[in-house]
VMD Tcl script that draws the C-alpha trace (Angstrom):
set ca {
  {-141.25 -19.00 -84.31}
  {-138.25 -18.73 -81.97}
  {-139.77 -22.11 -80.19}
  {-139.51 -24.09 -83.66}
  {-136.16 -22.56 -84.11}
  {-134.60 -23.74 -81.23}
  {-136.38 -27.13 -81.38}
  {-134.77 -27.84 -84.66}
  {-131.58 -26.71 -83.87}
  {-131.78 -28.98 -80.62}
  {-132.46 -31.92 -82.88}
  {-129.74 -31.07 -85.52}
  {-127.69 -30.95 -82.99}
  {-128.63 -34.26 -81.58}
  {-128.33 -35.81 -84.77}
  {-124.54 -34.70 -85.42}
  {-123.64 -35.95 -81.81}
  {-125.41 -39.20 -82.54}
  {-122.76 -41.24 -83.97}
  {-120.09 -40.23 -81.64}
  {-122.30 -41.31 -78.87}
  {-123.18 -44.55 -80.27}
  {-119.32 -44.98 -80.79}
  {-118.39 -44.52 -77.64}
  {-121.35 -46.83 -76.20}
  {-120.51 -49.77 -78.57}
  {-117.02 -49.30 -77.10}
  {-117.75 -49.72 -73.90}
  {-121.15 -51.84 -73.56}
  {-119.98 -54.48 -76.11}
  {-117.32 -56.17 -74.19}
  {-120.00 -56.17 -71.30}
  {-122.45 -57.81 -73.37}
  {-120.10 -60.18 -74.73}
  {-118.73 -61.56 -71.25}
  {-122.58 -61.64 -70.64}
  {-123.31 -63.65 -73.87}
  {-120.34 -66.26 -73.08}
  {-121.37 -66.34 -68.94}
  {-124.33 -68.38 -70.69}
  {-122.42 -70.54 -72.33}
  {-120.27 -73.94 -71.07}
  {-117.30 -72.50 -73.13}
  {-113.32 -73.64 -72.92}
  {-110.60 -72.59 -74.40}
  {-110.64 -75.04 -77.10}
  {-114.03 -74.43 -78.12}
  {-113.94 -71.00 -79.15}
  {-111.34 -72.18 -82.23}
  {-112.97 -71.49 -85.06}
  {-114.08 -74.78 -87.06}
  {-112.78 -74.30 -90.85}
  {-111.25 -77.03 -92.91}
  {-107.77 -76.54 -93.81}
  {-104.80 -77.63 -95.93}
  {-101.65 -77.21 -96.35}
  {-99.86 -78.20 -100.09}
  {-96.82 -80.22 -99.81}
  {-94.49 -81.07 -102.90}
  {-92.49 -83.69 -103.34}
  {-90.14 -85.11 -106.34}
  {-89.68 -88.40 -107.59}
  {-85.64 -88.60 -108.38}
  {-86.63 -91.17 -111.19}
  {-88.18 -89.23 -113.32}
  {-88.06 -85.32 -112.85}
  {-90.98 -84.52 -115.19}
  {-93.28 -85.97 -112.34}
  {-93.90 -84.89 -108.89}
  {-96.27 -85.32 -105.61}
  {-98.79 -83.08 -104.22}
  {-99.90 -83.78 -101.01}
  {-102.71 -82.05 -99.57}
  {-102.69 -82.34 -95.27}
  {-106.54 -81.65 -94.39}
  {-108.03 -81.31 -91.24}
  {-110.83 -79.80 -89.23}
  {-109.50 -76.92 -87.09}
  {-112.09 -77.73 -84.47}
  {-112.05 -80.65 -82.16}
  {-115.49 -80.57 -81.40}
  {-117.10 -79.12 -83.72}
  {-117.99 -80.56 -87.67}
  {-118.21 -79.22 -90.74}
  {-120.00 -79.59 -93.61}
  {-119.97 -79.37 -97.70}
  {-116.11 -78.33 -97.38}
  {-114.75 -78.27 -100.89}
  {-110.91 -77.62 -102.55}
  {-109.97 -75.36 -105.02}
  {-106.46 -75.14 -106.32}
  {-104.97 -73.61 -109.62}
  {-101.98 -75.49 -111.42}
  {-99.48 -74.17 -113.81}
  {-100.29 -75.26 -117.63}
  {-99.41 -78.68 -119.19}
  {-100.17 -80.38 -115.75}
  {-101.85 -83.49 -115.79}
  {-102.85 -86.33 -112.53}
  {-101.94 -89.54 -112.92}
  {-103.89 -90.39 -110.44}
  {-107.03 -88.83 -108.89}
  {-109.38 -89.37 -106.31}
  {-112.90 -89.88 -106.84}
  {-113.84 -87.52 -104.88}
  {-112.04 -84.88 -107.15}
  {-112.08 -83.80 -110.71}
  {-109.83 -81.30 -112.65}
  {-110.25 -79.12 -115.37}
  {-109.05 -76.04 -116.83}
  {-105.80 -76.61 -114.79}
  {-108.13 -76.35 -111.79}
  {-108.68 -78.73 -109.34}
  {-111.89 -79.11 -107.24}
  {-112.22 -82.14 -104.43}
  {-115.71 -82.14 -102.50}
  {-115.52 -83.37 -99.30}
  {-118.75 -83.63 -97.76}
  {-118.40 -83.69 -93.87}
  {-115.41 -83.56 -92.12}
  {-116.10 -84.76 -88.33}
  {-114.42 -82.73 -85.15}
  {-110.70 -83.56 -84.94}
  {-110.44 -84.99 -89.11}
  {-107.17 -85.44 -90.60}
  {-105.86 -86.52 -94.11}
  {-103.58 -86.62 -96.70}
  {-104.99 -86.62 -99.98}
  {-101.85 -87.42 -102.35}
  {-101.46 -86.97 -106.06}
  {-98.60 -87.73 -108.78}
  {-98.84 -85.07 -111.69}
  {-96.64 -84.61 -114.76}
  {-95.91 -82.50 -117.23}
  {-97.36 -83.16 -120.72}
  {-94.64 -81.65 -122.97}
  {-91.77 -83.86 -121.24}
  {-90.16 -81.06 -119.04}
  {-89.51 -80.50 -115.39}
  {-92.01 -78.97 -113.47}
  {-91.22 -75.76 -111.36}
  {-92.07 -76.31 -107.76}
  {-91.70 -72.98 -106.69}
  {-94.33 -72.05 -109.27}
  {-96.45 -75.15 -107.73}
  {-95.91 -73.94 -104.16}
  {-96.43 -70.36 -104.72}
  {-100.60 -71.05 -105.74}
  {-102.31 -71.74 -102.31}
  {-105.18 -74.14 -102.38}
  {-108.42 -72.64 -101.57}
  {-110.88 -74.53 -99.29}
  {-115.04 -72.97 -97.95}
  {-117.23 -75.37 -95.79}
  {-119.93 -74.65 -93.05}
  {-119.87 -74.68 -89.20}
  {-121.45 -73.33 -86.44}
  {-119.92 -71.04 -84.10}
  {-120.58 -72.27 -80.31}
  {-120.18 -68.68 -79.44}
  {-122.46 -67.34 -81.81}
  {-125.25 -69.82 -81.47}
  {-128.38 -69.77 -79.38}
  {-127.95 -72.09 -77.08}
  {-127.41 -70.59 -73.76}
  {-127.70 -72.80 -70.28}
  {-127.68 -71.79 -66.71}
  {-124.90 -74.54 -65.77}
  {-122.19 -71.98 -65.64}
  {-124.14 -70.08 -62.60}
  {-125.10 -73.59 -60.84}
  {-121.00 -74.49 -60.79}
  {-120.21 -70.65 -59.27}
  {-122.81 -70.92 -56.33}
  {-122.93 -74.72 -55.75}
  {-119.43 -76.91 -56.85}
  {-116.98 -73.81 -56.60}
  {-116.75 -72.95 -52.93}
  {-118.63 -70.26 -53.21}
  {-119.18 -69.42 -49.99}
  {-115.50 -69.58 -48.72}
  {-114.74 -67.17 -51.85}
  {-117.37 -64.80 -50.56}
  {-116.29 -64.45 -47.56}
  {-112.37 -63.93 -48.36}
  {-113.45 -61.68 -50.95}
  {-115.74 -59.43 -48.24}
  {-112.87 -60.14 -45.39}
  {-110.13 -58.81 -47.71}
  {-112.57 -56.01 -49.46}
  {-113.39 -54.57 -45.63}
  {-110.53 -54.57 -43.95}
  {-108.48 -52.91 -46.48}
  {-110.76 -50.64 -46.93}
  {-111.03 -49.53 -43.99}
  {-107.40 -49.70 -43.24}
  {-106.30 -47.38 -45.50}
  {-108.62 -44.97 -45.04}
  {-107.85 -44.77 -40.98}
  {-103.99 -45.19 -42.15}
  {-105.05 -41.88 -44.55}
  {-106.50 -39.85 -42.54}
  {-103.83 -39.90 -39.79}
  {-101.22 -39.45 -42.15}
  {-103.42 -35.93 -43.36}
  {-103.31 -34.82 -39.99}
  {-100.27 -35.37 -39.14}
  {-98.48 -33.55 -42.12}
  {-100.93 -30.96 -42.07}
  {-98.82 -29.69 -39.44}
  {-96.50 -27.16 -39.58}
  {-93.33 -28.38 -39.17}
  {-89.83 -28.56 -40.83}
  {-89.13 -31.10 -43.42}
  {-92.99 -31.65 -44.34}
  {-92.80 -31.08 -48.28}
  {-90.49 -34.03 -48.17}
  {-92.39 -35.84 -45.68}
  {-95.24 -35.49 -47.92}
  {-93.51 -36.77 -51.07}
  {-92.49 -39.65 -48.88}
  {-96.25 -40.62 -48.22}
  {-97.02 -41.17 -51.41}
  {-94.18 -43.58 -52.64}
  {-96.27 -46.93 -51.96}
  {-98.99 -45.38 -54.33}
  {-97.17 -44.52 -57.12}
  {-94.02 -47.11 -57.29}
  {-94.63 -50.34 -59.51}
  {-96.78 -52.95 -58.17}
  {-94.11 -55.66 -59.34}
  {-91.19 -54.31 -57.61}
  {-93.50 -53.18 -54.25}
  {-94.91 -57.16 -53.59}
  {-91.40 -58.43 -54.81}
  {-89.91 -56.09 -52.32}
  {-92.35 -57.53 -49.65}
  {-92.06 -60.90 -50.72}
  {-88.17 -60.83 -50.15}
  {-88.39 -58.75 -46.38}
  {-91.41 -61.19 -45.25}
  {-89.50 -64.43 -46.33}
  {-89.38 -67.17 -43.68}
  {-85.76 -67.94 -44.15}
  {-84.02 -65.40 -45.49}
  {-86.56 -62.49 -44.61}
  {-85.48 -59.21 -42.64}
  {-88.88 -59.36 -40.62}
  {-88.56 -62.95 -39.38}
  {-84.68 -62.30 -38.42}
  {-85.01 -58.81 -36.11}
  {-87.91 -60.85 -34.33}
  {-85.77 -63.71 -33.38}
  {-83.08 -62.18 -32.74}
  {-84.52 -59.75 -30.08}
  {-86.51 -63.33 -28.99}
  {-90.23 -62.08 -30.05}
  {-90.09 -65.13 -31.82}
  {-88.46 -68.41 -31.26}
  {-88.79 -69.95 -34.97}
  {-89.89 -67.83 -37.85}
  {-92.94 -67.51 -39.49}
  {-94.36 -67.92 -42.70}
  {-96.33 -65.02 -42.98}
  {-97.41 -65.26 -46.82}
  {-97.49 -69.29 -46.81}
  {-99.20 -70.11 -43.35}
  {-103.23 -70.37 -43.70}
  {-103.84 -69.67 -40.34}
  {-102.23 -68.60 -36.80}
  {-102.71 -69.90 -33.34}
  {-103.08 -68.03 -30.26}
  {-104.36 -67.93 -27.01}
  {-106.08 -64.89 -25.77}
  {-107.76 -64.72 -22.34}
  {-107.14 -68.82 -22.09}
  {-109.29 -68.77 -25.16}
  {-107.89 -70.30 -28.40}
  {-108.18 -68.13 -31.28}
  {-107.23 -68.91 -35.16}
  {-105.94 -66.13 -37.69}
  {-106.06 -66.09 -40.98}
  {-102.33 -64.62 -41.36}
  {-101.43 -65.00 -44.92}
  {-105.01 -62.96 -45.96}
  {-104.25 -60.55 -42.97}
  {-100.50 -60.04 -44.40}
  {-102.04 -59.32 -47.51}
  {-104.17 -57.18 -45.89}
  {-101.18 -54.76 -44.21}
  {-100.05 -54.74 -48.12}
  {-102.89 -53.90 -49.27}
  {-103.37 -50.54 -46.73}
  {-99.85 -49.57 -46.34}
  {-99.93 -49.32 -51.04}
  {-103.57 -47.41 -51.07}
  {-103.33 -45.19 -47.92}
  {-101.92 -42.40 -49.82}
  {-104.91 -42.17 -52.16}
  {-106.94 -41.35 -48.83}
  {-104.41 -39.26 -47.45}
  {-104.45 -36.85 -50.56}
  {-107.96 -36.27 -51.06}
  {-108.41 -35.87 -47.04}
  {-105.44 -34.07 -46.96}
  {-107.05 -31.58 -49.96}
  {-110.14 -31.10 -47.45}
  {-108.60 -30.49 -44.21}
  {-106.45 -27.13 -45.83}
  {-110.22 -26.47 -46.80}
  {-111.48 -26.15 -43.60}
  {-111.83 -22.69 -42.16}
  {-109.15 -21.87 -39.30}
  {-111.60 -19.97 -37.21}
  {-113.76 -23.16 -36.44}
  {-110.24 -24.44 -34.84}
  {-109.75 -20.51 -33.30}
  {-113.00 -20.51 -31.80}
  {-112.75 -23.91 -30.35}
  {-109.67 -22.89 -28.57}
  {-111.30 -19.96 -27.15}
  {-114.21 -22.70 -25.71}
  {-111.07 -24.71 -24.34}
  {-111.52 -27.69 -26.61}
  {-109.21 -30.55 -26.59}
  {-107.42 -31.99 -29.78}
  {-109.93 -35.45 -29.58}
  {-112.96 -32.74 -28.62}
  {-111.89 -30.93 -32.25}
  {-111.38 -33.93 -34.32}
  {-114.78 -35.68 -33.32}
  {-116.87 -31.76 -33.91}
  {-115.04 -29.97 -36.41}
  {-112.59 -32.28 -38.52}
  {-114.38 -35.33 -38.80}
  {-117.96 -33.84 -39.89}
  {-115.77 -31.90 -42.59}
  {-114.25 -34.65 -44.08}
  {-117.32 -37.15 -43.69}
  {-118.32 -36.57 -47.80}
  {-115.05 -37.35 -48.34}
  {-114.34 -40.48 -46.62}
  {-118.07 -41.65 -47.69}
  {-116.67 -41.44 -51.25}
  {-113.07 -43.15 -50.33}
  {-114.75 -46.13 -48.60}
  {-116.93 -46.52 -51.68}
  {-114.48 -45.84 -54.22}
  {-111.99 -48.44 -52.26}
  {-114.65 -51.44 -51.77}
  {-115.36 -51.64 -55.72}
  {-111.61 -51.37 -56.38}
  {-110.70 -53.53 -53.61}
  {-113.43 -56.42 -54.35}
  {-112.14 -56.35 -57.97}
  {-108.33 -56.84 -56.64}
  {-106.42 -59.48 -58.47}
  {-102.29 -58.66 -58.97}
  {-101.72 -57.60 -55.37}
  {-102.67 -61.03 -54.17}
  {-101.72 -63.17 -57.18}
  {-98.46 -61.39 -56.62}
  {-97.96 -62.17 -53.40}
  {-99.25 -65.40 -52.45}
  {-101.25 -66.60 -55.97}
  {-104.26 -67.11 -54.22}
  {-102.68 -69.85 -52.39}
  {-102.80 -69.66 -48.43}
  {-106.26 -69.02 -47.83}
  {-106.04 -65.75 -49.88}
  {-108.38 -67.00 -53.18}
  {-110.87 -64.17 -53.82}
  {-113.20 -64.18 -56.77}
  {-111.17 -62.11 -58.74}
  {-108.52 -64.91 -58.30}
  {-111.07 -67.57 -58.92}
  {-111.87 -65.42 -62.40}
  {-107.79 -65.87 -63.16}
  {-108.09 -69.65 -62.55}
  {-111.37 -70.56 -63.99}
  {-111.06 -68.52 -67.17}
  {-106.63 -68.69 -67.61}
  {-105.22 -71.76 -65.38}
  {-107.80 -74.21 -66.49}
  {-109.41 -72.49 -69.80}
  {-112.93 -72.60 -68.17}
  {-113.89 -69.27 -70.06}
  {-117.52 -69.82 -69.33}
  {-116.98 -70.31 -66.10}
  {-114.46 -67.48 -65.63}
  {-117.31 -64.72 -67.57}
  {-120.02 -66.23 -65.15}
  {-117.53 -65.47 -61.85}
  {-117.32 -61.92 -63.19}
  {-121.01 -61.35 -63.64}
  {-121.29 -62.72 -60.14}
  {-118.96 -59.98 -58.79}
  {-120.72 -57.37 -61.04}
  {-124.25 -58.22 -59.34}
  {-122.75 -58.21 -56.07}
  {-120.91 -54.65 -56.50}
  {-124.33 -53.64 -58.32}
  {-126.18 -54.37 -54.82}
  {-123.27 -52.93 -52.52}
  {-123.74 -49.36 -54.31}
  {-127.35 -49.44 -54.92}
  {-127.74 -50.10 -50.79}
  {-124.25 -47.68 -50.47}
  {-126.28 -45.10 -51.92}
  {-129.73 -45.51 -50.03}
  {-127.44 -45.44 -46.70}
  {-125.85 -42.21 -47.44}
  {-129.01 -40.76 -48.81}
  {-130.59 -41.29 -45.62}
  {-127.56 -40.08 -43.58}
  {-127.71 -36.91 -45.65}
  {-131.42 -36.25 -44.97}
  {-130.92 -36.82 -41.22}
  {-127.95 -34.26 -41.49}
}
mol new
graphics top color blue
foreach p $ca { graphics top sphere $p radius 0.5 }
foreach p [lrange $ca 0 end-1] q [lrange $ca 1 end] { graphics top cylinder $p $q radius 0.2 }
display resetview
């Protein structure tokens, strides 16, 4: 009895938490499933305008004789592609009104007026014009006239909410969009500022995990590029990395590092000569780079910083007992301590950094050798109103982040086992 009991109440209970679930699902799956819908579609901008026939009533009088006036109706088709069919106009006129003339293609009675259109191809215009009087003699009232809005219904198909889906979108990404060279930005960008930050991080923990005076402040300090405004932080860089007017360029020439300055956010790549060998770098990605580490190393250095304090002193005690150097108790003690943790950073950091768009669009606009995919999304679906193109980029990104955690996963499974 107590079984059935509780089985009920396990299903009432499922049943009342139902529709908040299913809330909260639509919320977040449907604009998924949309940008999946339109990915299949060859979609721009001007497509997605919803075909409907409009008007718009115009009235105009006729100085030699005030009991008369125009109507002029300015149709069109909202759509430039797309046509629409059986569109018909309703409009309601004040009493006494009569046409002159009338269109065959209209009729009125009842002080209504009805017109019936038929088709109306993409991009149709017109102005359907009538003269109307009054049949007792008087003036008409045009704000009376103007203040009755004409009605209009016809039929269209929604390119968005049709069947017809294509592959095209996904043949332009991989094979006419320089796939390839986005890639392998993207990954050279994702990595290295990964990585960065979460070196630049953990030094930063150790070092103010120190005793010493002043490290509250010091602390506080550390996390300034995190929390200050994008906006100002790239303007900020934008202005000190300048090559004319930039602090950076003018300490290095005047204590001769340099003999000319450099572009560091506009130059592609760099040219030097390393063991007689001539090597290229890609500086305005790198520069972006240094950004990218020296905003998002604090998030590393608080949540290592939150482990090491964790960490039992007595490992450290006993390891200075055994006569252990500081590099002997970083590699033993601290490092397999805060392994979980940077596992989680790096992962956290790739997604975040793969899907980076306003630190680079910022600084550069994708312009210098620094167009990722996220940038490519921005142009494709906002610069040139390519949305298809722009939802099929993101899906791209989506299935590549899908595989990078899926194999992320697997990796550190099996790294955990072996530990």
């Amino acid at each position: 009895m107590a079984d059935k009991l509780s089985k009920i109440e396990k299903r009432t209970a499922y049943a009342l938490i139902l529709p908040a679930i299913l809330l909260v699902f639509s919320i977040i799956l449907f604009p998924i499933f949309a940008n999946i819908w339109i990915s299949f579609k060859e979609v721009e901008l001007k497509d997605i305008r919803i075909p409907e026939p409009r008007a718009k009533k115009i009235i105009k009088s006729i100085p030699e004789d005030p009991t008369k006036l125009v109507i002029v109706y300015k149709l069109r088709n909202s759509s430039l592609l797309e046509n629409i069919t059986d569109v018909k106009l309703k409009d309601k006129l004040p009493a006494n009104i009569e046409f002159i003339n009338i269109d065959p293609r209209c009729n009125f009675k009842s002080r209504t007026l009805l017109c019936s259109f038929g088709e109306w191809k993409a991009k149709y215009r017109e102005n359907l014009e009538f003269i109307i009087y009054n049949v007792n003699g008087n003036s008409i009232d045009k704000k009376s006239l103007k203040s009755k809005k004409p009605k209009l219904s016809g039929k269209a198909d929604n390119i968005l909410l049709t069947t017809n889906f294509t592959l095209n979108n996904f043949k332009k990404v991989f094979f006419k969009n320089d796939f390839k060279d986005l890639l392998l930005t993207t990954f050279y960008f994702t990595f290295f500022g990964t990585l960065g930050a979460i070196i630049f991080g953990v030094l930063a923990a150790q070092l103010v995990n120190q005793k010493f005076s002043g490290r509250t402040f010091m602390r506080s300090i550390l996390l300034f590029p995190y929390v200050g405004p994008v906006v100002a932080l790239a303007y900020t860089w934008t202005l000190l990395l300048d090559p004319n007017s930039g602090t950076l360029n003018a300490i290095l020439i005047k204590f001769q590092i340099l003999d000319q300055p450099i572009n560091l956010l506009g130059q592609k790549y760099l040219t030097f000569q390393f063991l007689g060998i001539d090597l290229k770098l890609r500086l305005a990605l790198t520069t972006v780079i240094f950004f990218e580490i020296w905003r998002y190393f604090p998030l590393a250095f608080l949540f290592v910083l939150a482990r090491l304090q964790a960490i039992p002193k007595d490992l450290y005690e006993a390891a200075d007992v055994d006569g252990a150097g500081p590099l002997n108790k970083f590699f033993n003690i601290t490092l397999p301590q805060i392994t979980a943790i940077i596992s989680i950073l790096f992962m956290i950091r790739f997604i975040w950094n793969f899907n980076k768009f306003e630190d680079i669009f910022l600084l550069t606009g994708g312009a210098s050798g620094t167009r990722t995919l996220p940038i490519n999304v921005y142009e494709q679906g906002f610069a040139i109103s390519n949305i298809g193109m722009g939802s099929a980029v993101s899906m791209v990104i989506v299935l590549i982040l899908i595989i990078f955690m899926i194999s992320y996963f697997k990796l550190i499974g099996k790294k955990a086992n072996e530990l």
